[in-house]
C-alpha positions as CSV (number, residue, x, y, z in Angstrom):
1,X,94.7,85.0,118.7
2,X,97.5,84.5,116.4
3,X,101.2,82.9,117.5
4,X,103.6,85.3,115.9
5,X,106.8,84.1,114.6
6,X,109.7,85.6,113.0
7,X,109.8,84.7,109.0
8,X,113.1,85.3,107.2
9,X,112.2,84.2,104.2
10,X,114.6,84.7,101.5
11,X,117.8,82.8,102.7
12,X,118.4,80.7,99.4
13,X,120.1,82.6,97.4
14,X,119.7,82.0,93.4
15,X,122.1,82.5,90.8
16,X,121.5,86.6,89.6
17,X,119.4,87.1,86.5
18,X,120.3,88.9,83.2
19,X,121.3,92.6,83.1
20,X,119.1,95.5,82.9
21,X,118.0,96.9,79.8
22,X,117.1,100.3,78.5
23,X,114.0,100.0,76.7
24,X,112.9,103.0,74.9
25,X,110.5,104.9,77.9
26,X,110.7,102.1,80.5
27,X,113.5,100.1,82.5
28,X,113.2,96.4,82.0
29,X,114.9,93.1,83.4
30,X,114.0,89.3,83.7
31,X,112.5,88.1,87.0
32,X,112.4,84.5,87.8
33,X,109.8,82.3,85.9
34,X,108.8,78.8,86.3
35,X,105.4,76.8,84.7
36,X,102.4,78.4,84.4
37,X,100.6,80.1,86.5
38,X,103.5,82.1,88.1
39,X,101.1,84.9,89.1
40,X,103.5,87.6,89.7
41,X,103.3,90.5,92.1
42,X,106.2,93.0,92.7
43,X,106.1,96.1,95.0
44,X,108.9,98.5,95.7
45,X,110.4,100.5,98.7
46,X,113.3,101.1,101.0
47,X,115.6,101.2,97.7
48,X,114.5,97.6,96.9
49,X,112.5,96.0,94.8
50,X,110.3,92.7,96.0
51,X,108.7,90.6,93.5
52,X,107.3,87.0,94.1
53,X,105.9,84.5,92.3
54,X,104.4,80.5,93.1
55,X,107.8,79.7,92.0
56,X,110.5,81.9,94.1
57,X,111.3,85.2,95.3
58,X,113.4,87.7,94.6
59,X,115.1,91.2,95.5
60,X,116.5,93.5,93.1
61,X,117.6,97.4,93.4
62,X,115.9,99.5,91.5
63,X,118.7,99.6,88.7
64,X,118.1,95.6,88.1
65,X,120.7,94.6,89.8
66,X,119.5,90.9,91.6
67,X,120.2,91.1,95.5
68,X,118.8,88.0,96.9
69,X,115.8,85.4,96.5
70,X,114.8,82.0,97.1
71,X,113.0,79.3,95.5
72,X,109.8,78.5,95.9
73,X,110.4,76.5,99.4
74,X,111.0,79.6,100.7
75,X,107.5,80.4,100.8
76,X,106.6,77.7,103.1
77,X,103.8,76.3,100.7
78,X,102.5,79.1,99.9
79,X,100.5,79.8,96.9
80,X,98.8,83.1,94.6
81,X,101.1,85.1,97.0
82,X,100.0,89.1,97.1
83,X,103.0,91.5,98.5
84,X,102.8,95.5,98.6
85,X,104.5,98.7,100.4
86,X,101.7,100.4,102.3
87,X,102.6,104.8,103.0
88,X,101.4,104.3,106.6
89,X,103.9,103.1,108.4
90,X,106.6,102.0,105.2
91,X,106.7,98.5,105.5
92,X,106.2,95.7,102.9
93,X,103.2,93.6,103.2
94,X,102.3,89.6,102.5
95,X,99.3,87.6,102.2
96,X,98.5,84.0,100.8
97,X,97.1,80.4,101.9
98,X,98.8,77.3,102.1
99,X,97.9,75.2,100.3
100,X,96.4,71.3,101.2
101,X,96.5,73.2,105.1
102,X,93.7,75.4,105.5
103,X,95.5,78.2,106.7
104,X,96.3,82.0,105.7
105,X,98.9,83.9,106.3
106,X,99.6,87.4,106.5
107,X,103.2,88.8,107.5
108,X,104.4,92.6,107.6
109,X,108.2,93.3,107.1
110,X,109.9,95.0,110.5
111,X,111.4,97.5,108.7
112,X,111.6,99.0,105.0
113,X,113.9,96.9,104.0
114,X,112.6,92.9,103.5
115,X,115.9,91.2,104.2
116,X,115.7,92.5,107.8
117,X,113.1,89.6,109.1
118,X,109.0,89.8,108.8
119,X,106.2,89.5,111.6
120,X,104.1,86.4,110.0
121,X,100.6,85.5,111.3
122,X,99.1,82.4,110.4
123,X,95.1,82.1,110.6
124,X,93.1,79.1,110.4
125,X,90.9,79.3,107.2
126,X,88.1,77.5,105.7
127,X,88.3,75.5,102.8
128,X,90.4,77.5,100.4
129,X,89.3,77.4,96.7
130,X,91.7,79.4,94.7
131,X,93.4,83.0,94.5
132,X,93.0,85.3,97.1
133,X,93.9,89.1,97.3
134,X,95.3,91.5,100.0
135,X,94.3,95.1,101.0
136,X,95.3,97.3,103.3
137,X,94.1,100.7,105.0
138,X,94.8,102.7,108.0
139,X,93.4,100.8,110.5
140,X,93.2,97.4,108.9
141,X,95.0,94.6,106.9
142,X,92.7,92.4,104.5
143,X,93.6,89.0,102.9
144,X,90.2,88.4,101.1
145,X,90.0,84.9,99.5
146,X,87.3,82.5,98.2
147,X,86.2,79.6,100.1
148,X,83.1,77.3,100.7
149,X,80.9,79.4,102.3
150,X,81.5,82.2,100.0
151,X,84.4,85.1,99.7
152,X,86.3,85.1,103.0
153,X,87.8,88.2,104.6
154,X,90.0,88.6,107.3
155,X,91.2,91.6,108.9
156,X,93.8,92.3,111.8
157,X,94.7,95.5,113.0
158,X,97.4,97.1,111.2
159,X,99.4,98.8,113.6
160,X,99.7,96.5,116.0
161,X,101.1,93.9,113.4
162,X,103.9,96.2,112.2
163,X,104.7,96.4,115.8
164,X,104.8,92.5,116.4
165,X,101.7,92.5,118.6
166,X,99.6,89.4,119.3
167,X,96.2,90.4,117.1
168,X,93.0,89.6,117.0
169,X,91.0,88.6,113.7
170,X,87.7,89.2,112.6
171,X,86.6,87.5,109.5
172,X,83.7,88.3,107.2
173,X,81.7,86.2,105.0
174,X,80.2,87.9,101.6
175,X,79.3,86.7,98.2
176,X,82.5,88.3,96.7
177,X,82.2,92.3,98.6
178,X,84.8,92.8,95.9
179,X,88.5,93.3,95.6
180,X,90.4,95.5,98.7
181,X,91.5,98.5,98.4
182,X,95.7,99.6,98.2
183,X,94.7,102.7,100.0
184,X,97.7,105.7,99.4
185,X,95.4,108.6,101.3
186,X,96.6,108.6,104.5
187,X,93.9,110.7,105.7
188,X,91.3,108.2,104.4
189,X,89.5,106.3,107.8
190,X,87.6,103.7,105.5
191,X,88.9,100.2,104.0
192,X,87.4,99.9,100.4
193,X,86.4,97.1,98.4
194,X,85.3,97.4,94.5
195,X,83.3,94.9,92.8
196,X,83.5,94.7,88.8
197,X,80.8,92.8,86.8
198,X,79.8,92.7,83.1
199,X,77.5,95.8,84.1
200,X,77.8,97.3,87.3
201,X,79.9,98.2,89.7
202,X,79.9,98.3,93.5
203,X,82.1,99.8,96.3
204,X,81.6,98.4,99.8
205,X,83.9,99.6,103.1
206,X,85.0,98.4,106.2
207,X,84.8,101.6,108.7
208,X,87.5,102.0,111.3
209,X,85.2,100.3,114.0
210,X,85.9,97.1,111.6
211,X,82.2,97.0,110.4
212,X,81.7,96.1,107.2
213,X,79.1,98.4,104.9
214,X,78.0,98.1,101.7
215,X,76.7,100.7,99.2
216,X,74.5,100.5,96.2
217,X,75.5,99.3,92.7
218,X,75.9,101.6,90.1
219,X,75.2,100.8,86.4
220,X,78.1,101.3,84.2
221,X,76.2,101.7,80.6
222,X,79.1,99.3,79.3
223,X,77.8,95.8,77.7
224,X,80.6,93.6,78.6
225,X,80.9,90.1,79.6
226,X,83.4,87.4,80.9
227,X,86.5,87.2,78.8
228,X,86.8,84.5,76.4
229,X,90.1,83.0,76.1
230,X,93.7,83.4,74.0
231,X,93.9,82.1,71.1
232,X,98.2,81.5,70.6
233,X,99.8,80.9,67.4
234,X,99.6,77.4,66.6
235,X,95.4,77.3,68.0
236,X,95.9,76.3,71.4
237,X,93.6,79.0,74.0
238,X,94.4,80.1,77.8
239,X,92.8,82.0,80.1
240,X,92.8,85.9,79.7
241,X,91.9,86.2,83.3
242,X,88.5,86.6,85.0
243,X,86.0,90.2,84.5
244,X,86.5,90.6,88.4
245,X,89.3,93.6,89.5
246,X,93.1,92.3,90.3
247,X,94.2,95.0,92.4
248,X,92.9,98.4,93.2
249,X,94.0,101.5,94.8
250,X,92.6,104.6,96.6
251,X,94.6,107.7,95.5
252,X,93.6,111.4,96.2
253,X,89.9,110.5,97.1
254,X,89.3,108.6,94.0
255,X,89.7,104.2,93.3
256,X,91.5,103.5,90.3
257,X,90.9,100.1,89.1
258,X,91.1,97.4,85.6
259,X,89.7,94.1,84.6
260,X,89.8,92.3,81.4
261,X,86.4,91.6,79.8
262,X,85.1,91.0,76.2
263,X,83.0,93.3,74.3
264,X,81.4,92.8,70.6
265,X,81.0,95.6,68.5
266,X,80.7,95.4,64.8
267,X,79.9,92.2,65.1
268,X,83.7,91.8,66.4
269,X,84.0,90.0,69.4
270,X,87.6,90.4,71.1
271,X,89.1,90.7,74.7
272,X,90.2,94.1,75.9
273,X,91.6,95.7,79.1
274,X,90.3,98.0,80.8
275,X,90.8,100.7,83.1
276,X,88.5,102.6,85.7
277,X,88.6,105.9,88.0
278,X,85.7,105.7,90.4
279,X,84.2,107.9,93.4
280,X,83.9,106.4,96.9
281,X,80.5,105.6,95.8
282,X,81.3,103.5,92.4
283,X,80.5,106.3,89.9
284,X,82.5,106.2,86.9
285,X,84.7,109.2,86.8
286,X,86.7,107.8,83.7
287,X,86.9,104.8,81.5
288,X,89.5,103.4,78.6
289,X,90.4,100.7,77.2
290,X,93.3,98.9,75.2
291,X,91.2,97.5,72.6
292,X,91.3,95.9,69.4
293,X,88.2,96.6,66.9
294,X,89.6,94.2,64.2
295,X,89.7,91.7,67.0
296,X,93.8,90.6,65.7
297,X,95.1,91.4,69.1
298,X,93.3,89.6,72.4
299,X,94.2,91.7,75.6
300,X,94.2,90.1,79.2
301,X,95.9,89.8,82.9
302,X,95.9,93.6,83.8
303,X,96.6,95.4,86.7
304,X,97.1,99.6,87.5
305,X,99.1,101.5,89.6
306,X,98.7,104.8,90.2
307,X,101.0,107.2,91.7
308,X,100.5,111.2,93.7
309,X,100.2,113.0,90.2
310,X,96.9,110.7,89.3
311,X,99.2,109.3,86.3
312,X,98.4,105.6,85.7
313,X,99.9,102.3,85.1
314,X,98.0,100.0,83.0
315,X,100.4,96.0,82.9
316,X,98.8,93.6,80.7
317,X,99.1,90.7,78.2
318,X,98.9,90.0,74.6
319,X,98.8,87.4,72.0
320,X,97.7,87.1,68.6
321,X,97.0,83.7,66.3
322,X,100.1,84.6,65.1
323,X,102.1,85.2,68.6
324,X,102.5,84.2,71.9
325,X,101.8,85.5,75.2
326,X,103.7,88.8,75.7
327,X,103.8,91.5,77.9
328,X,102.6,95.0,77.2
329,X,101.8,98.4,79.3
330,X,100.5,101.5,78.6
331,X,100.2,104.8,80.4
332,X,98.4,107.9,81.6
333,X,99.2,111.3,82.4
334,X,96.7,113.2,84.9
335,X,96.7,116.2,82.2
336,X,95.4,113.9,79.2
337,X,92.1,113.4,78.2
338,X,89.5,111.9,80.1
339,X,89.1,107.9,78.8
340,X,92.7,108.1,77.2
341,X,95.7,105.7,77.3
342,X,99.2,106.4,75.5
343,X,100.5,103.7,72.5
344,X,101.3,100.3,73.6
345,X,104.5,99.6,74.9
346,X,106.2,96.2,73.8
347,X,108.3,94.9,77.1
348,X,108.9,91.0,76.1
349,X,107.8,89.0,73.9
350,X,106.5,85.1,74.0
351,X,108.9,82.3,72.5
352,X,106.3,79.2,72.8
353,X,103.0,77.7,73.0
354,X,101.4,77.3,76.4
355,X,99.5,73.8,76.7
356,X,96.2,75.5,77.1
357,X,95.6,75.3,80.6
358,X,95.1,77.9,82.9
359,X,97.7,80.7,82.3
360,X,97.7,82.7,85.3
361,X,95.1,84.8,87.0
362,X,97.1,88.4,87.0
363,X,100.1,91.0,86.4
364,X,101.3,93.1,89.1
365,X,101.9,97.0,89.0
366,X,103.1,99.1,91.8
367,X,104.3,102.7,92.8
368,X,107.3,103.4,94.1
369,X,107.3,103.7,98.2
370,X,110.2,105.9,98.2
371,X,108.9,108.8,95.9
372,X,105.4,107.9,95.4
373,X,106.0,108.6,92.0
374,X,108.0,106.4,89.7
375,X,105.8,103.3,88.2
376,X,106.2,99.5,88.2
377,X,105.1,96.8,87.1
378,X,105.9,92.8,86.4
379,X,104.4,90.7,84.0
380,X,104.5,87.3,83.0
381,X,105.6,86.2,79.2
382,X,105.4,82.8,77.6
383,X,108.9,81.5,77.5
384,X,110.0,78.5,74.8
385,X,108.5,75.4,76.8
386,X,105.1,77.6,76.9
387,X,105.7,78.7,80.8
388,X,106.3,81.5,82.5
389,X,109.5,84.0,82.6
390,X,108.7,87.4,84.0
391,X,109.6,91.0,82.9
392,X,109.8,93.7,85.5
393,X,110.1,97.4,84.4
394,X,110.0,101.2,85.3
395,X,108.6,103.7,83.3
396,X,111.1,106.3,83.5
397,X,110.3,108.2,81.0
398,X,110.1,111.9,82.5
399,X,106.1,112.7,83.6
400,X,105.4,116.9,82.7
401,X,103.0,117.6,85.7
402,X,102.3,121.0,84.3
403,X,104.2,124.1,82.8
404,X,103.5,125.4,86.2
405,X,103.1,129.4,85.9
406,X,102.9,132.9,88.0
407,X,99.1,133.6,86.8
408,X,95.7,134.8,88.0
409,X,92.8,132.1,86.7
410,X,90.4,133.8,84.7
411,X,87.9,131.5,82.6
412,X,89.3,129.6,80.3
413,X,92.3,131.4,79.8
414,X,95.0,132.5,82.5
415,X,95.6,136.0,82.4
416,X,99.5,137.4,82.3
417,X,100.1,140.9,84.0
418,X,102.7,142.6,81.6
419,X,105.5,145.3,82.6
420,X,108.1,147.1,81.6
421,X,110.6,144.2,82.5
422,X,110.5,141.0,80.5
423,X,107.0,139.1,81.6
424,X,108.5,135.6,82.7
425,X,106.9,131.9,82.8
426,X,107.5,129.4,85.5
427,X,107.6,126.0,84.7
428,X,108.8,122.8,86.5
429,X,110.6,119.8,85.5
430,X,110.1,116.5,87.5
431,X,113.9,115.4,85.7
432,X,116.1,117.4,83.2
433,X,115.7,116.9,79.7
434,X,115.8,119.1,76.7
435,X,112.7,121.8,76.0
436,X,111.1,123.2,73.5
437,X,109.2,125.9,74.1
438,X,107.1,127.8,71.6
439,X,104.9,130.7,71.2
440,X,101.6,130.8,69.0
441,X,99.3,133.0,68.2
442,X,95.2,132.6,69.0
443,X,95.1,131.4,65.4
444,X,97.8,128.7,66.3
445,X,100.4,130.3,64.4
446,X,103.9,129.8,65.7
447,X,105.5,133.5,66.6
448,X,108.8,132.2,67.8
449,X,111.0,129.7,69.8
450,X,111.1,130.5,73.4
451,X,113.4,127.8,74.3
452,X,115.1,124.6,72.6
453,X,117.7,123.5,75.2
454,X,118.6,120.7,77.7
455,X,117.1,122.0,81.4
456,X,117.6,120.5,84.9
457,X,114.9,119.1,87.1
458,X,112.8,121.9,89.5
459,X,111.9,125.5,88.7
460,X,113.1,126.8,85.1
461,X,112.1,130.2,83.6
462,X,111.9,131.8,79.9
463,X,111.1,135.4,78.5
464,X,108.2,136.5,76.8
465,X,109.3,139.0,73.4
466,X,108.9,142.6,74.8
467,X,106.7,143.6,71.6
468,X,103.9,141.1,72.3
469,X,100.8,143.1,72.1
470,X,98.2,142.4,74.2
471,X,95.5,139.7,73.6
472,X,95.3,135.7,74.0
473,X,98.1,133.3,72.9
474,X,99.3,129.5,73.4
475,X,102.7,128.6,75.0
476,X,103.5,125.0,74.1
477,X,106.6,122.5,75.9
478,X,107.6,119.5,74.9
479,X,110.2,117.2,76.4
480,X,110.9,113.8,76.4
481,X,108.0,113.3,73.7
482,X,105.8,114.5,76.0
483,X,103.8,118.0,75.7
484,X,101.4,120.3,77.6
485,X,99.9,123.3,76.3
486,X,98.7,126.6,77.9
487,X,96.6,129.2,76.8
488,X,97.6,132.7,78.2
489,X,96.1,136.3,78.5
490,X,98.8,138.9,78.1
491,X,97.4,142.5,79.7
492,X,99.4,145.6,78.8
């Protein structure tokens, strides 16, 4: 059994950090920082948003504005802290060791907003190594972490801790099951854990009995292998993290997943990032990477999120010979194509050398709790000394789910039932921006303008010409320097 005590943890208050900043497609503002290592982690709910690091925490809103934090005392002696917002019952989740006291501990905020006190559990470990990760399912709460007598895992029974119960543990003992599972379905009965190696991949479960399963691994076809380390401006190297999964999260029956690994191709040998969409039994639905072919650019410490739509997070590091350690994300939209990740965004970039050692062992990335929609992430960037600062951000550019329209499916094409009144298209905005909407032909050739103005957010509508004549054509919308395109059946 586990004494439960009352944590309020952030009491020290710190002095507020700089302002917001509008940075092209994402919100960004500076986080605490301290050495290396800082090992961020952010997660966001109840109009806040929670990051921590070895060195401090701190609460924001979700404009930038700081709130309230504390240093790294506040924490208890905590270290490689992990901290989400789980859908079931809206609360914010901790997990870490102590360290130089054998014991984990795993805490659940009362309510959705973590000023308001936390239930804390504290568990007698065994030797604790290093790192440790948290996961968390319908029935269950995980804090996995490796020890001497392999990869640890210890759940307790969700519910009960958000209520303040006195819980029971049952701990597990694997050569490394994997990394647990954020799970977002909250139909889904099964705790998931995914296990990322140079060339295969395996997905294991805890059922809601609490008995842990395992499945077979599946071959991924990729030749990759450990990542080799960063090589800064000025020669000295740091870690680019470790081939296993960071995080990992079950959304809409799918487990969406990244690791950094390297990969030699044309006799170029580099570090990339990459990202994974997997079925419940480790199959490969999708993979893409940020990579480098030159081998200029070395890529590292990633983490996804991934939010209702199937649109994906990717928060990662970069550094050349010639630069430091920066931050960087990238993107995905459900609608692109399979394997694909938009341009690389520059959030922050390093001012120094680190010393060489160990730089950290991950990024953090999160969807919003509020509207399971919106994207975050935090990131840690070299500052002048060669530690860490931190950059958190939004993307907030506007995501086009579809041009959402009143037709019947027919194959390949969707088929438009003309009248004598104007034939209208339905489409929605997720936010208001300014549209343009044109009409090709099947050869792509542009007929005409259908709309180039600003529209609000939800259900908009727009004319077809009344001569169209009656055959295939291609309605295209762009906003925001996003696009989607349709192909359409008009029937006289």
């Amino acid at each position: 059994m586990f004494e439960i005590r009352t944590q309020y943890f952030f009491v020290n208050l710190i002095a507020a950090r700089m302002p917001a900043q509008d940075k092209d497609s994402v919100l960004v503002f500076n986080g605490l920082g301290g050495g290396a290592q800082i090992d961020p982690q952010v997660a966001v709910g109840g109009g806040y948003v929670l990051s921590i690091i070895n060195w401090g925490v701190s609460i924001f809103s979700k404009e930038g504005a700081f709130i309230q934090g504390g240093p790294a005392s506040c924490l208890n002696g905590d270290i490689d802290p992990k901290i989400c917002f789980q859908p079931f019952g809206k609360r914010f989740i901790y997990a870490s060791a102590r360290q130089g006291e054998d014991q984990a501990r795993i805490a659940v905020s009362k309510t959705n907003d973590p000023r308001q006190g936390w239930w804390s559990y504290s568990v007698p470990i065994p030797t604790w190594n290093d790192g440790g990760a948290v996961g968390v399912g319908k029935y269950w709460i995980v804090y996995s972490y490796p020890s001497s007598r392999g990869q640890s895992n210890i759940i307790i029974d969700r519910k009960k801790a958000e209520d303040g119960q006195i819980v029971s543990a049952k701990e597990f003992i694997f050569n490394n099951p994997g990394q647990p599972v954020y799970t977002y379905d909250t139909a889904q009965e099964n705790l998931y854990f995914v296990k990322l190696n140079d060339t295969s991949i395996k997905v294991n479960y805890i059922n809601p009995a609490g008995e842990f399963k395992t499945q077979p691994a599946v071959n991924t076809g990729l030749s990759l292998s450990y990542p080799t380390r960063f090589t800064q401006k000025g020669g000295a190297q740091c870690s680019a993290g470790d081939i296993n999964a960071k995080n990992a999260v079950l959304r809409n029956g799918y487990i969406w997943t990244s690791h950094a690994a390297t990969i030699s191709t044309g006799g170029v040998t580099r570090t990339q990032v990459r990202f994974y969409q997997l079925d419940l039994t480790g199959k490969i639905i999708q993979t893409g990477a940020i990579d480098d072919p030159t081998g200029t650019i070395f890529s590292g410490q990633t983490t996804v999120a991934v939010n209702k739509n199937n649109d994906l997070l990717l928060v990662f590091q970069q550094c050349t010979k010639n630069s430091y350690i920066s931050s960087r994300m990238s993107y995905r939209l459900a609608s692109d194509p399979l394997g694909s990740l938009r341009p690389v965004i520059n959030l922050a970039e390093g001012q120094g050398a680190n010393t060489g050692a160990a730089w950290g062992d991950y990024s953090g990335a999160s969807v919003d709790g509020d509207d399971d929609f919106t994207l975050w992430g935090i990131n840690s960037v070299a500052s002048t000394s060669g530690g860490g600062n931190t950059s958190i951000f939004k993307l907030i550019r506007p995501v086009l789910t579809s041009i959402v329209m009143k037709l019947v499916e027919v194959p390949a094409v969707q088929q438009l039932k003309s009248s004598h009144k104007n034939t209208v298209l339905q489409y929605n905005l997720l936010v208001p921006g300014r549209v343009i909407m044109n009409l090709y032909n099947s050869k792509g050739s542009l007929i005409t303008t259908l709309c180039n103005s600003n529209k609000p957010a939800g259900i908009n509508t727009v004319s077809l010409p009344l001569n169209l004549a009656q055959g295939t054509y291609i309605i295209s919308l762009k906003t925001n320097g996003l696009s989607e395109k349709k192909t359409i059946f008009l029937v006289k």
